[in-house]
N, C-alpha and C positions, 0 to 999 in steps of 0.2 A: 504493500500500500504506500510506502514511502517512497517508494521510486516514482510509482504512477502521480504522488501529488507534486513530488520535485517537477516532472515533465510537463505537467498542468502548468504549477508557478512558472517555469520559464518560458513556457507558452504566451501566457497572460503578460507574464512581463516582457517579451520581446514585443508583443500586439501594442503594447502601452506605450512604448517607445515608439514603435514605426510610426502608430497615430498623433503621436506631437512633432515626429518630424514632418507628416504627410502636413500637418495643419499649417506650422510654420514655415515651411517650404511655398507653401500655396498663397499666404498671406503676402512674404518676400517678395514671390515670381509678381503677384499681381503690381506690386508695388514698382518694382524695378521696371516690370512693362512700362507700365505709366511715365514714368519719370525717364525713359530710356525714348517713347516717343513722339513724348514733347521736346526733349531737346535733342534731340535726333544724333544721339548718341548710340553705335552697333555695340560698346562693349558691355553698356547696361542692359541692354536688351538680350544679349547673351549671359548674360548674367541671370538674366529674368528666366532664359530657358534655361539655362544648367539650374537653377532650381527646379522646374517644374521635372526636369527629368529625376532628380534627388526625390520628389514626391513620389513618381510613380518606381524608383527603387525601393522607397520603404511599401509599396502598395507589395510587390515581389517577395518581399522579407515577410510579409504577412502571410503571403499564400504559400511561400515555402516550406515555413515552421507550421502550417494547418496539415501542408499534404503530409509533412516529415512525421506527423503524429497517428499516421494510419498503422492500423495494427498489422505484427508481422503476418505473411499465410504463404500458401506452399508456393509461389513463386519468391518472393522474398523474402526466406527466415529469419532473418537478421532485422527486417524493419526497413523501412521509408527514409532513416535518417538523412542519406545521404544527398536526400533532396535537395536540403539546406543549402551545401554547396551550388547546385545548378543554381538558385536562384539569387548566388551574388556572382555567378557567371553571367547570369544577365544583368544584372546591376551595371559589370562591368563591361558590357555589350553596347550597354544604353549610355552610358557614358564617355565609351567612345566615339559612338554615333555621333554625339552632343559636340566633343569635340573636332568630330573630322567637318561636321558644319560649319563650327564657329571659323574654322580657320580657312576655309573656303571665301563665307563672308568678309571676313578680316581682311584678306587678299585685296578681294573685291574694293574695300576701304582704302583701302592702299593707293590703287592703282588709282581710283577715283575718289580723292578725298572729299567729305563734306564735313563743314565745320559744325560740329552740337552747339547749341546755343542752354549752358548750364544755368540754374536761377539757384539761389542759395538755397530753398526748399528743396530741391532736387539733390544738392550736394550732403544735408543734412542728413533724409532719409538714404543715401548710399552707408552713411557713417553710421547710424543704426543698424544699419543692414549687415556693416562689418563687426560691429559689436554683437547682433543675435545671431549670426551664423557661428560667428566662433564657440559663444557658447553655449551651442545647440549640438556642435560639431565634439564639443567636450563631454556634453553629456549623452550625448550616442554612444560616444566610445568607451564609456566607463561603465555603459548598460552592455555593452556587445560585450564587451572581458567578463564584467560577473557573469552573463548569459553563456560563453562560450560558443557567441555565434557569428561568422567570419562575414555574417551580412550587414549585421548592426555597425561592427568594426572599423569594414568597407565604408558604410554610410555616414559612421564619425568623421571617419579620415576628410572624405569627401568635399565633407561641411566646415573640416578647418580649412582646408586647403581653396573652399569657395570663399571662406572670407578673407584670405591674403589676395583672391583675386579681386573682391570685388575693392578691396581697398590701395590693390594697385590701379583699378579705373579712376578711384577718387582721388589719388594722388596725378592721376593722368591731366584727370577734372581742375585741378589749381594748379598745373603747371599750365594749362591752356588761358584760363582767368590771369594770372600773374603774367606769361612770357607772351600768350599770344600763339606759341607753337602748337600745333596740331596732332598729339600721336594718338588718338581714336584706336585708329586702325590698327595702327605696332602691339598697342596696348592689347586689342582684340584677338591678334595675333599669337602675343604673349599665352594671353587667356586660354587660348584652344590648344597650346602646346602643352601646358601645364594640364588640361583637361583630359588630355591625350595621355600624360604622361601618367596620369592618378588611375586611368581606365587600363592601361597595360598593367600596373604594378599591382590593380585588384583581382584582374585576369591570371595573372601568373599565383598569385596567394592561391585562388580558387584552384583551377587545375592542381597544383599542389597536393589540396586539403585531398581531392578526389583520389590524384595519387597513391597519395597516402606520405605521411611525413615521417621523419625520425622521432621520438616523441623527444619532448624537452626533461633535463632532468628532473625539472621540479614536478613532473608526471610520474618518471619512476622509480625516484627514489622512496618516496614513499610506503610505493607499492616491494619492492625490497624488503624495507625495513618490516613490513608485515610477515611476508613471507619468513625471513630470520627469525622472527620471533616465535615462530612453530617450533613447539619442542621437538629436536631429531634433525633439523635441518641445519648441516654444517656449512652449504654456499649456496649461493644461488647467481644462477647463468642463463646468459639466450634469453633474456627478457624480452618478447616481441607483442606488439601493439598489432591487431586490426580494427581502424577507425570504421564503425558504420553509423557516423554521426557523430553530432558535436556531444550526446549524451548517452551513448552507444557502444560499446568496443568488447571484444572477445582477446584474448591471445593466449601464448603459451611460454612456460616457459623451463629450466631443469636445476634440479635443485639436487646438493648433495648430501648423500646419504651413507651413515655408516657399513660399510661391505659386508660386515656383522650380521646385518639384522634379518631377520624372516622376512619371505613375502610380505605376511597379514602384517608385520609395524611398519613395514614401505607402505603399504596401501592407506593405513592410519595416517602416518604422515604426510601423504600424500593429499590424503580428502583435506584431512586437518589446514593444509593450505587452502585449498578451493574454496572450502567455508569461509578463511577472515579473510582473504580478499573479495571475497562476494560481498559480505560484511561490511567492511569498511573501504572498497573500492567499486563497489556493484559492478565488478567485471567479473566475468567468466573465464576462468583462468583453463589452459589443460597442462598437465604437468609429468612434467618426465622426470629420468632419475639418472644420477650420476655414482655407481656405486664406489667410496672411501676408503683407503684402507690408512687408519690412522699408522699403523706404526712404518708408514715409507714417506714419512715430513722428511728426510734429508734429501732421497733421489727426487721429492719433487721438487723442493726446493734448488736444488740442482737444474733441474730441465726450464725452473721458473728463469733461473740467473742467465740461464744462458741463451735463452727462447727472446728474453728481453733486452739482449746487447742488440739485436737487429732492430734496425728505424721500423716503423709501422705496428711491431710488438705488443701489442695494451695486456697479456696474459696466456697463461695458460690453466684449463681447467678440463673434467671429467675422464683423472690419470687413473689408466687399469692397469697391474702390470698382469698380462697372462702369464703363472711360471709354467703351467704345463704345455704351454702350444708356443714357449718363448717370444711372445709379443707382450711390446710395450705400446700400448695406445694413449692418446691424447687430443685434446683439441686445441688449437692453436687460437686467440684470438687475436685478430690484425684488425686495423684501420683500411678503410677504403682506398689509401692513399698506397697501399700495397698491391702493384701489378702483377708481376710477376711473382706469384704463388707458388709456382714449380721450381723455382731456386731459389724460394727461399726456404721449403719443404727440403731440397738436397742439400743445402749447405747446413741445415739445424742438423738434419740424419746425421751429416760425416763430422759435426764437430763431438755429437752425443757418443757416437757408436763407439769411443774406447770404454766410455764409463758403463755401456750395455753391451760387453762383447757377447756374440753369440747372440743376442737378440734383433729381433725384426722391429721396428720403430713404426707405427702407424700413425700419421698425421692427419685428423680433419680440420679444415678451418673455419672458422667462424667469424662470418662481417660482426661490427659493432653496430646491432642494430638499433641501440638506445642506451643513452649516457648514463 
Protein backbone atom coordinates (compact mmCIF):
# COMPACT_ATOMS: atom_id res chain seq x y z
CA UNK A 1 0.00 0.00 0.00
CA UNK A 2 2.86 2.24 0.58
CA UNK A 3 4.23 2.06 -2.79
CA UNK A 4 0.86 2.50 -4.47
CA UNK A 5 0.21 5.97 -2.26
CA UNK A 6 4.02 7.11 -2.95
CA UNK A 7 3.17 6.78 -6.83
CA UNK A 8 -0.22 8.49 -6.38
CA UNK A 9 1.75 11.40 -4.30
CA UNK A 10 4.06 11.95 -7.07
CA UNK A 11 1.49 11.77 -9.57
CA UNK A 12 -0.58 14.52 -7.85
CA UNK A 13 2.56 16.21 -7.29
CA UNK A 14 4.08 16.31 -10.70
CA UNK A 15 0.05 17.26 -12.08
CA UNK A 16 0.43 20.29 -9.43
CA UNK A 17 3.57 21.59 -10.92
CA UNK A 18 2.83 21.17 -14.69
CA UNK A 19 -0.42 23.12 -13.93
CA UNK A 20 1.20 26.24 -12.48
CA UNK A 21 3.67 26.03 -15.08
CA UNK A 22 0.95 25.58 -17.85
CA UNK A 23 -0.90 28.72 -16.15
CA UNK A 24 2.15 30.81 -15.90
CA UNK A 25 3.58 30.12 -19.14
CA UNK A 26 0.01 31.05 -20.73
CA UNK A 27 -0.23 34.36 -18.71
CA UNK A 28 3.64 35.24 -19.91
CA UNK A 29 3.17 34.17 -23.70
CA UNK A 30 -0.01 36.22 -23.71
CA UNK A 31 1.76 39.12 -22.25
CA UNK A 32 4.89 39.13 -24.30
CA UNK A 33 2.58 38.72 -27.50
CA UNK A 34 1.08 41.80 -26.77
CA UNK A 35 3.89 43.91 -25.84
CA UNK A 36 6.01 42.16 -28.77
CA UNK A 37 3.25 43.53 -31.21
CA UNK A 38 2.82 46.62 -30.46
CA UNK A 39 6.39 47.42 -30.61
CA UNK A 40 7.12 45.38 -33.21
CA UNK A 41 9.78 43.60 -31.70
CA UNK A 42 10.49 39.59 -33.24
CA UNK A 43 12.47 38.73 -30.18
CA UNK A 44 9.54 39.35 -27.61
CA UNK A 45 7.32 37.61 -29.61
CA UNK A 46 9.48 34.61 -29.79
CA UNK A 47 9.69 34.98 -26.42
CA UNK A 48 5.87 34.87 -26.37
CA UNK A 49 6.06 31.46 -28.37
CA UNK A 50 8.92 29.68 -26.41
CA UNK A 51 6.46 30.17 -23.71
CA UNK A 52 3.57 28.87 -25.15
CA UNK A 53 5.49 25.89 -26.27
CA UNK A 54 6.81 25.58 -22.37
CA UNK A 55 2.95 25.35 -21.71
CA UNK A 56 2.14 22.61 -23.92
CA UNK A 57 5.57 20.73 -22.58
CA UNK A 58 4.08 20.62 -19.02
CA UNK A 59 0.54 19.80 -20.91
CA UNK A 60 3.07 16.36 -22.08
CA UNK A 61 4.56 15.88 -18.57
CA UNK A 62 0.90 15.41 -17.50
CA UNK A 63 -0.04 13.00 -19.81
CA UNK A 64 3.04 11.11 -19.57
CA UNK A 65 3.10 10.52 -15.72
CA UNK A 66 -1.11 9.57 -16.35
CA UNK A 67 -0.08 6.97 -19.02
CA UNK A 68 3.38 5.86 -16.96
CA UNK A 69 0.71 4.87 -14.17
CA UNK A 70 -1.13 2.20 -16.03
CA UNK A 71 -0.99 -1.04 -14.55
CA UNK A 72 1.65 -3.80 -15.56
CA UNK A 73 -0.08 -6.84 -17.95
CA UNK A 74 1.31 -9.53 -20.10
CA UNK A 75 2.65 -7.29 -22.61
CA UNK A 76 4.43 -5.10 -20.24
CA UNK A 77 5.54 -6.75 -16.87
CA UNK A 78 7.52 -4.29 -15.73
CA UNK A 79 4.93 -1.27 -16.03
CA UNK A 80 4.37 1.99 -18.26
CA UNK A 81 7.09 3.79 -16.42
CA UNK A 82 9.02 4.24 -19.16
CA UNK A 83 6.64 6.48 -20.78
CA UNK A 84 7.87 9.36 -18.66
CA UNK A 85 10.88 9.52 -20.72
CA UNK A 86 9.09 9.75 -24.24
CA UNK A 87 7.37 12.50 -23.12
CA UNK A 88 10.34 14.81 -22.33
CA UNK A 89 11.48 13.54 -25.64
CA UNK A 90 8.93 15.52 -26.83
CA UNK A 91 9.24 18.39 -24.77
CA UNK A 92 12.44 18.25 -26.36
CA UNK A 93 11.03 17.90 -29.91
CA UNK A 94 8.98 20.91 -29.25
CA UNK A 95 11.57 22.99 -28.30
CA UNK A 96 13.45 22.47 -30.98
CA UNK A 97 11.00 23.11 -33.36
CA UNK A 98 10.43 26.59 -31.35
CA UNK A 99 13.87 27.17 -31.82
CA UNK A 100 14.68 26.18 -35.45
CA UNK A 101 11.67 28.82 -36.11
CA UNK A 102 12.89 31.46 -34.04
CA UNK A 103 16.12 31.43 -35.92
CA UNK A 104 14.64 31.38 -39.21
CA UNK A 105 12.68 34.54 -38.39
CA UNK A 106 15.76 36.19 -36.67
CA UNK A 107 17.58 35.61 -40.17
CA UNK A 108 14.70 37.16 -41.75
CA UNK A 109 15.24 40.25 -39.18
CA UNK A 110 18.57 40.50 -40.04
CA UNK A 111 18.56 40.75 -43.55
CA UNK A 112 15.50 43.03 -43.37
CA UNK A 113 15.71 45.07 -40.29
CA UNK A 114 12.77 46.80 -38.67
CA UNK A 115 13.13 49.09 -35.86
CA UNK A 116 10.58 48.09 -32.56
CA UNK A 117 9.30 51.00 -31.21
CA UNK A 118 9.64 50.05 -27.16
CA UNK A 119 7.26 52.33 -24.45
CA UNK A 120 8.42 51.85 -20.84
CA UNK A 121 5.29 49.73 -20.15
CA UNK A 122 6.52 47.28 -22.46
CA UNK A 123 10.05 47.25 -21.14
CA UNK A 124 8.61 46.92 -17.52
CA UNK A 125 6.57 43.98 -18.17
CA UNK A 126 9.74 42.15 -20.03
CA UNK A 127 11.58 42.76 -16.60
CA UNK A 128 8.61 40.99 -14.67
CA UNK A 129 8.75 38.53 -17.19
CA UNK A 130 12.49 37.94 -16.33
CA UNK A 131 11.81 37.82 -12.64
CA UNK A 132 8.68 35.19 -12.96
CA UNK A 133 10.22 32.91 -15.37
CA UNK A 134 13.23 32.42 -13.25
CA UNK A 135 11.40 31.73 -10.47
CA UNK A 136 9.13 29.42 -11.93
CA UNK A 137 12.10 27.90 -13.64
CA UNK A 138 13.47 27.26 -9.92
CA UNK A 139 10.67 25.87 -8.62
CA UNK A 140 10.11 23.34 -11.42
CA UNK A 141 13.25 22.07 -10.99
CA UNK A 142 13.34 21.48 -7.32
CA UNK A 143 9.71 19.64 -7.96
CA UNK A 144 11.27 17.60 -10.90
CA UNK A 145 14.41 16.36 -8.33
CA UNK A 146 12.04 15.49 -5.38
CA UNK A 147 9.70 13.92 -8.12
CA UNK A 148 12.46 12.01 -9.97
CA UNK A 149 11.02 13.06 -13.11
CA UNK A 150 13.49 14.11 -16.11
CA UNK A 151 10.30 16.04 -17.57
CA UNK A 152 9.80 18.47 -14.64
CA UNK A 153 13.72 18.81 -14.70
CA UNK A 154 13.77 19.47 -18.47
CA UNK A 155 10.88 22.16 -17.95
CA UNK A 156 12.97 23.92 -14.96
CA UNK A 157 15.93 24.00 -16.81
CA UNK A 158 13.83 25.57 -19.75
CA UNK A 159 12.35 28.33 -17.66
CA UNK A 160 15.78 29.45 -16.29
CA UNK A 161 17.38 29.54 -19.39
CA UNK A 162 13.87 31.46 -20.99
CA UNK A 163 14.60 34.14 -18.43
CA UNK A 164 18.33 34.88 -19.31
CA UNK A 165 16.72 35.11 -22.79
CA UNK A 166 14.17 37.16 -22.21
CA UNK A 167 16.31 39.43 -20.25
CA UNK A 168 18.87 39.45 -22.99
CA UNK A 169 15.91 41.20 -25.22
CA UNK A 170 15.47 43.62 -22.57
CA UNK A 171 18.99 44.50 -22.23
CA UNK A 172 18.64 44.60 -26.22
CA UNK A 173 15.46 46.92 -25.54
CA UNK A 174 17.84 49.81 -23.65
CA UNK A 175 20.73 49.51 -25.74
CA UNK A 176 18.26 50.41 -28.66
CA UNK A 177 16.52 53.54 -26.36
CA UNK A 178 20.09 54.65 -25.03
CA UNK A 179 22.43 54.01 -28.49
CA UNK A 180 19.83 54.16 -31.19
CA UNK A 181 21.54 50.67 -32.52
CA UNK A 182 19.36 48.14 -33.64
CA UNK A 183 20.16 44.29 -32.61
CA UNK A 184 16.21 42.81 -32.68
CA UNK A 185 17.29 40.51 -34.92
CA UNK A 186 21.08 39.38 -33.45
CA UNK A 187 19.37 39.25 -30.23
CA UNK A 188 16.51 36.92 -31.83
CA UNK A 189 19.16 35.05 -33.27
CA UNK A 190 20.97 34.71 -30.06
CA UNK A 191 17.46 33.57 -28.76
CA UNK A 192 16.95 30.53 -31.16
CA UNK A 193 20.42 29.39 -30.69
CA UNK A 194 20.33 29.17 -27.02
CA UNK A 195 16.62 27.49 -27.61
CA UNK A 196 18.22 25.19 -29.85
CA UNK A 197 20.96 24.51 -27.65
CA UNK A 198 18.54 23.66 -24.20
CA UNK A 199 16.39 21.26 -26.84
CA UNK A 200 19.47 19.03 -27.84
CA UNK A 201 20.89 18.98 -24.34
CA UNK A 202 17.16 17.79 -23.02
CA UNK A 203 17.07 15.33 -26.10
CA UNK A 204 20.36 13.69 -25.29
CA UNK A 205 19.30 13.41 -21.16
CA UNK A 206 16.08 11.79 -22.48
CA UNK A 207 17.56 9.20 -24.86
CA UNK A 208 19.82 8.53 -22.09
CA UNK A 209 17.22 7.83 -19.33
CA UNK A 210 15.67 5.39 -22.14
CA UNK A 211 19.03 3.90 -22.46
CA UNK A 212 19.55 3.35 -19.58
CA UNK A 213 22.31 5.17 -17.36
CA UNK A 214 25.02 4.09 -14.82
CA UNK A 215 23.30 4.65 -11.73
CA UNK A 216 24.99 7.44 -9.45
CA UNK A 217 26.52 6.49 -6.32
CA UNK A 218 24.23 8.01 -4.02
CA UNK A 219 21.66 5.32 -5.60
CA UNK A 220 23.85 2.47 -4.78
CA UNK A 221 25.60 2.88 -2.19
CA UNK A 222 22.83 2.63 -0.02
CA UNK A 223 21.50 -0.15 -1.54
CA UNK A 224 25.01 -1.94 -0.58
CA UNK A 225 25.01 -1.00 2.72
CA UNK A 226 21.78 -2.82 3.18
CA UNK A 227 22.77 -5.71 1.49
CA UNK A 228 26.08 -5.84 4.05
CA UNK A 229 24.16 -5.67 6.77
CA UNK A 230 22.58 -9.23 6.17
CA UNK A 231 23.85 -11.51 8.49
CA UNK A 232 26.27 -14.05 6.36
CA UNK A 233 27.04 -11.63 3.76
CA UNK A 234 30.96 -11.04 3.54
CA UNK A 235 30.87 -8.61 -0.04
CA UNK A 236 28.83 -7.61 -2.28
CA UNK A 237 29.47 -7.38 -6.29
CA UNK A 238 27.89 -6.78 -9.84
CA UNK A 239 25.40 -4.38 -8.59
CA UNK A 240 23.30 -3.68 -11.67
CA UNK A 241 20.37 -1.38 -12.04
CA UNK A 242 17.40 -1.89 -14.74
CA UNK A 243 15.51 1.53 -14.96
CA UNK A 244 11.72 0.88 -15.87
CA UNK A 245 10.90 4.28 -14.76
CA UNK A 246 11.67 7.16 -12.69
CA UNK A 247 9.95 4.84 -9.78
CA UNK A 248 10.47 1.56 -11.05
CA UNK A 249 13.65 -0.75 -11.22
CA UNK A 250 14.56 -4.52 -10.86
CA UNK A 251 18.26 -5.72 -10.82
CA UNK A 252 20.76 -8.10 -9.63
CA UNK A 253 23.26 -8.43 -8.05
CA UNK A 254 26.34 -11.22 -6.16
CA UNK A 255 27.14 -11.30 -2.98
CA UNK A 256 29.78 -13.29 -1.00
CA UNK A 257 29.23 -16.16 0.89
CA UNK A 258 31.03 -18.26 3.33
CA UNK A 259 32.20 -21.79 1.06
CA UNK A 260 31.29 -23.39 4.45
CA UNK A 261 27.86 -23.05 4.43
CA UNK A 262 24.96 -25.54 3.22
CA UNK A 263 22.73 -24.87 0.40
CA UNK A 264 19.49 -24.04 2.98
CA UNK A 265 21.96 -21.00 4.89
CA UNK A 266 22.82 -19.66 1.02
CA UNK A 267 19.33 -19.70 0.25
CA UNK A 268 18.43 -17.99 3.88
CA UNK A 269 20.95 -15.52 3.07
CA UNK A 270 20.11 -15.01 0.12
CA UNK A 271 16.11 -14.39 0.41
CA UNK A 272 17.28 -12.51 3.66
CA UNK A 273 18.74 -9.87 1.10
CA UNK A 274 15.76 -9.75 -1.23
CA UNK A 275 13.58 -8.98 1.68
CA UNK A 276 15.54 -5.60 3.00
CA UNK A 277 16.13 -4.39 -0.02
CA UNK A 278 12.51 -4.68 -1.01
CA UNK A 279 12.05 -3.02 2.32
CA UNK A 280 13.97 -0.39 2.33
CA UNK A 281 14.61 0.20 -1.56
CA UNK A 282 11.24 -1.27 -3.16
CA UNK A 283 13.58 -2.94 -5.60
CA UNK A 284 13.41 -6.40 -6.70
CA UNK A 285 16.67 -7.55 -6.25
CA UNK A 286 17.92 -11.37 -7.95
CA UNK A 287 20.95 -12.43 -6.23
CA UNK A 288 23.76 -14.75 -6.97
CA UNK A 289 26.46 -16.18 -4.84
CA UNK A 290 30.19 -15.90 -4.76
CA UNK A 291 31.36 -18.83 -2.62
CA UNK A 292 34.43 -17.63 0.29
CA UNK A 293 36.88 -19.53 1.42
CA UNK A 294 38.07 -17.43 4.43
CA UNK A 295 41.33 -19.16 5.22
CA UNK A 296 43.04 -18.09 1.48
CA UNK A 297 43.01 -13.99 2.65
CA UNK A 298 46.80 -14.16 1.80
CA UNK A 299 46.64 -15.66 -2.01
CA UNK A 300 43.95 -13.30 -2.44
CA UNK A 301 45.37 -10.76 -1.25
CA UNK A 302 48.19 -11.40 -3.50
CA UNK A 303 46.12 -11.76 -6.95
CA UNK A 304 44.24 -8.21 -5.35
CA UNK A 305 48.09 -6.50 -5.30
CA UNK A 306 48.93 -7.55 -8.32
CA UNK A 307 45.60 -7.42 -10.46
CA UNK A 308 45.70 -3.62 -9.24
CA UNK A 309 49.28 -2.50 -10.46
CA UNK A 310 47.43 -2.55 -14.15
CA UNK A 311 45.79 1.06 -15.11
CA UNK A 312 41.89 0.28 -15.40
CA UNK A 313 42.11 -2.39 -12.23
CA UNK A 314 39.18 -1.11 -9.74
CA UNK A 315 39.31 -5.11 -8.00
CA UNK A 316 39.07 -8.37 -7.92
CA UNK A 317 36.31 -10.54 -6.55
CA UNK A 318 34.20 -14.12 -6.50
CA UNK A 319 38.11 -16.08 -5.94
CA UNK A 320 37.48 -20.04 -6.08
CA UNK A 321 40.40 -21.90 -5.87
CA UNK A 322 39.52 -25.42 -7.46
CA UNK A 323 42.23 -27.92 -5.76
CA UNK A 324 40.91 -30.92 -7.30
CA UNK A 325 40.48 -29.87 -11.02
CA UNK A 326 43.79 -27.28 -10.31
CA UNK A 327 41.89 -24.18 -11.26
CA UNK A 328 42.06 -20.86 -9.99
CA UNK A 329 39.05 -18.62 -10.95
CA UNK A 330 38.39 -15.13 -10.50
CA UNK A 331 36.69 -12.07 -11.63
CA UNK A 332 38.49 -9.33 -12.61
CA UNK A 333 36.94 -5.82 -12.23
CA UNK A 334 38.14 -3.12 -14.90
CA UNK A 335 36.84 0.37 -15.89
CA UNK A 336 35.44 0.94 -19.31
CA UNK A 337 38.49 2.66 -20.16
CA UNK A 338 40.00 -0.89 -20.52
CA UNK A 339 40.29 -2.11 -24.38
CA UNK A 340 42.03 -4.49 -24.77
CA UNK A 341 40.95 -7.33 -22.35
CA UNK A 342 42.86 -10.03 -23.86
CA UNK A 343 46.24 -8.68 -22.78
CA UNK A 344 45.49 -7.76 -20.08
CA UNK A 345 43.80 -11.38 -19.05
CA UNK A 346 47.65 -12.72 -20.56
CA UNK A 347 49.89 -10.46 -18.93
CA UNK A 348 47.95 -10.82 -15.07
CA UNK A 349 48.01 -15.06 -16.10
CA UNK A 350 52.10 -14.95 -16.60
CA UNK A 351 52.91 -12.51 -13.84
CA UNK A 352 50.59 -14.99 -11.34
CA UNK A 353 51.57 -18.30 -12.71
CA UNK A 354 54.92 -18.61 -10.42
CA UNK A 355 52.87 -18.15 -7.27
CA UNK A 356 50.18 -20.88 -8.87
CA UNK A 357 52.58 -23.37 -10.47
CA UNK A 358 50.75 -26.11 -11.99
CA UNK A 359 47.45 -24.37 -11.81
CA UNK A 360 45.13 -23.06 -14.62
CA UNK A 361 44.19 -19.38 -13.99
CA UNK A 362 40.51 -18.58 -15.18
CA UNK A 363 39.70 -14.80 -15.60
CA UNK A 364 36.13 -13.36 -16.18
CA UNK A 365 35.74 -9.77 -16.29
CA UNK A 366 33.41 -7.41 -15.04
CA UNK A 367 32.57 -3.68 -16.40
CA UNK A 368 31.88 -1.32 -13.56
CA UNK A 369 28.51 -1.08 -13.87
CA UNK A 370 27.69 1.25 -10.99
CA UNK A 371 29.95 3.35 -8.41
Amino acid sequence: MNEVATSVEREERITRTSLVGIAANLLLAGFKAAVGVVAGSVAIVLDAVNNLTDALGSVLTILGVKLARRAPDARHPFGYGRIEYFSAVSIAALVLAAGAGAFVESVRKIVRPETPDYSVAALVIVAVAVVAKFALGRYVSAQGRACHSDALVASGADASLDALISAATLAGAIILLVTGVNLDGWIGAAIAFFILKAGVGMLLGSVASIMGRRPDAEVTRPIRATILGVDGVLGVHDLILHNYGPDAAIGSVHVEVDATLSAADVHRITHAVQKAVMAAHRLVLTVGVYAVDPSRREERAAIEATARRHPGVLGVHGLVFDDANGVVYFDLLVDFSVRDRAALRDALAAELAPRFPGRTLEIVFDASYSD
